[in-house]
N, C-alpha and C positions, 0 to 999 in steps of 0.2 A: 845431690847427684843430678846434673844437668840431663843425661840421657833420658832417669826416668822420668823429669817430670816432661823432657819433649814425648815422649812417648804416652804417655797418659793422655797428658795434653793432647797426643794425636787422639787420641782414643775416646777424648770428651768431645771433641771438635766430628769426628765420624758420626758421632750418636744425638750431634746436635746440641749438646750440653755447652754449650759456646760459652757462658759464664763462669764454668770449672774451667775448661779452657784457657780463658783469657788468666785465670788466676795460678794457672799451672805455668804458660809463657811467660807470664811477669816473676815469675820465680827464679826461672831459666836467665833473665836477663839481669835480676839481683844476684847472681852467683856468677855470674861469665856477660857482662854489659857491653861486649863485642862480636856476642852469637847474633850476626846479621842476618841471616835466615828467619830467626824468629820474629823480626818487625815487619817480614814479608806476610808471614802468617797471621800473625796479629794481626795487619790488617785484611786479611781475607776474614777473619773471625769477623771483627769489626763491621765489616760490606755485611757480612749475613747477619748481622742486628741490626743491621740499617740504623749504624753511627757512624755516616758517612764521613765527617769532619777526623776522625778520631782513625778511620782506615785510612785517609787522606795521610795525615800524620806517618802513621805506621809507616806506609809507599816511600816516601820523601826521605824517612832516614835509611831507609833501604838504600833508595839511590843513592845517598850520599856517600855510601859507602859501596855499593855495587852499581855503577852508574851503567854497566854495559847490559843490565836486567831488564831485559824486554817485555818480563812478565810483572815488574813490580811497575814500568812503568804503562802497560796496558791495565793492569787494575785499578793503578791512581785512577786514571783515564776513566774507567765505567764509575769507580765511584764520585768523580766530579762529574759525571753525567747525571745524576743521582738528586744531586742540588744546584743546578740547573747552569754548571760552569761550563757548557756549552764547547766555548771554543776554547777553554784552556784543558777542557778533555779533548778535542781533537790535534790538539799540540801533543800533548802524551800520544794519543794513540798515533801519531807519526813518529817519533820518537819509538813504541814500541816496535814497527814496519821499518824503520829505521834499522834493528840492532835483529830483525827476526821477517823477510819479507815474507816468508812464504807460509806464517802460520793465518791458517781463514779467521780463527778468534779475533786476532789482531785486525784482521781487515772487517770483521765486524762489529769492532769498538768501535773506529774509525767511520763506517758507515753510517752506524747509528749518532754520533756526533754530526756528522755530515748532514742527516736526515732530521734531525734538532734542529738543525741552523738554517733550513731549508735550502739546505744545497741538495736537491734533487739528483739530479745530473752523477753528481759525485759521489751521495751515497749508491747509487745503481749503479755504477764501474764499481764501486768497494763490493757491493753484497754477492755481484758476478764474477769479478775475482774470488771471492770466497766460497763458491759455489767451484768454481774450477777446480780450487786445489785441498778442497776438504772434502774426506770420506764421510761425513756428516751432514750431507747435505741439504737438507732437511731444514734446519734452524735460519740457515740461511737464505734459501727459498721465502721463508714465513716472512724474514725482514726483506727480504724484496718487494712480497705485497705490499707490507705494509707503507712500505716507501711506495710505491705506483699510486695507494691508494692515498698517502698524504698529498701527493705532489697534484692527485687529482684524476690521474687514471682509474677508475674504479674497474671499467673492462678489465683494463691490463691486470688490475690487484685480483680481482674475484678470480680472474684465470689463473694466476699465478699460485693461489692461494689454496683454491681444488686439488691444483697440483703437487702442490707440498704435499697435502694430507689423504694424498689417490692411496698411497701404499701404508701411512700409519696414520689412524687419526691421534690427536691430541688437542684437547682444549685448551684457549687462552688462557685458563688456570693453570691447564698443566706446565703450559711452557711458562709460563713465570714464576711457579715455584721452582722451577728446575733453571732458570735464566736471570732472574730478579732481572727485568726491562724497567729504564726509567720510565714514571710515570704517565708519561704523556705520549709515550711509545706501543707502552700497552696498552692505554686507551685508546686509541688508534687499530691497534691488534682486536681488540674487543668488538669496536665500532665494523670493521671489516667483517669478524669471522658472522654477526647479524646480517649482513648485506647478501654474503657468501649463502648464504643457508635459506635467504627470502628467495634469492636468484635460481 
């Protein structure tokens, strides 16, 4: 029965149990191999094991069969940020801004690709668009510093950066347990919130 094992499956995937999980979707897909939803999921499972090649995967046949999914193609996108596909994640994440303008997630895929490839400029219109029309704006404040502070503004990041965390703190761990930032993102997040705390 497909229902229960998507269900279950959701229910190993909530508690973190990612490899019942995966073994519960793949079940789903030997019983009904055109339940397109679940290669969405799979690769969300996937990104959270950090088997990025493998969520990659998952993304691609999603779209191949739901090509106007803005969300399968904003997660390719972080997960090709992940292994260091730079500009073919910000191909996706315009592609997801494409089919979804006005979600800030999507303009902070895009951002964070942007801020990769050292488009300054470009990831600070994405992180402030995303700041405009997200009630969460908070996350995106954080990638704003962190972008001022790649690009070299440390004033500007340190300032930005206080800012985000005036009303809730959270540490560089916490927000990447809860955000998985590619690597070099958070090191950068990391390197700032030191500067932030000497200043």
């Amino acid at each position: 029965n497909t229902t229960g094992y998507v269900l279950r499956g959701g229910i190993y995937q909530t508690f973190g149990q990612y490899e019942n999980a995966i073994q519960d979707f793949k079940k789903v897909l030997k019983l009904n191999p055109d339940f397109a939803s679940i290669y969405l999921i799979l690769g969300t499972v996937y990104s959270r094991l950090t088997e990025f090649d493998k969520a990659i995967d998952m993304f691609s046949v999603h779209i191949t069969s739901n090509p106007e999914s803005a969300t399968a193609y904003n997660n390719r996108a972080w997960a090709k940020l992940h292994i260091g596909h730079y500009y073919d994640a910000l191909q996706d994440s315009r592609e997801a801004i494409d089919r979804d303008s006005e979600n800030a997630f999507f303009r902070g895929t895009q951002g964070t690709a942007n801020c990769l490839l050292n488009e300054y400029d470009k990831a600070i219109n994405d992180f402030t668009r995303a700041i405009a029309i997200s009630d969460k704006t908070q996350i995106h404040e954080i990638e704003l510093a962190v972008t001022y502070y790649k690009s070299g503004n440390v004033d500007g990041a340190i300032k930005t950066w206080k800012q985000a965390l005036s009303d809730i703190f959270v540490s560089p761990t916490e927000i990447q347990e809860k955000y998985h930032f590619p690597p070099p993102f958070y090191e950068a997040m990391q390197e700032l919130e030191k500067l932030a705390n000497d200043s």
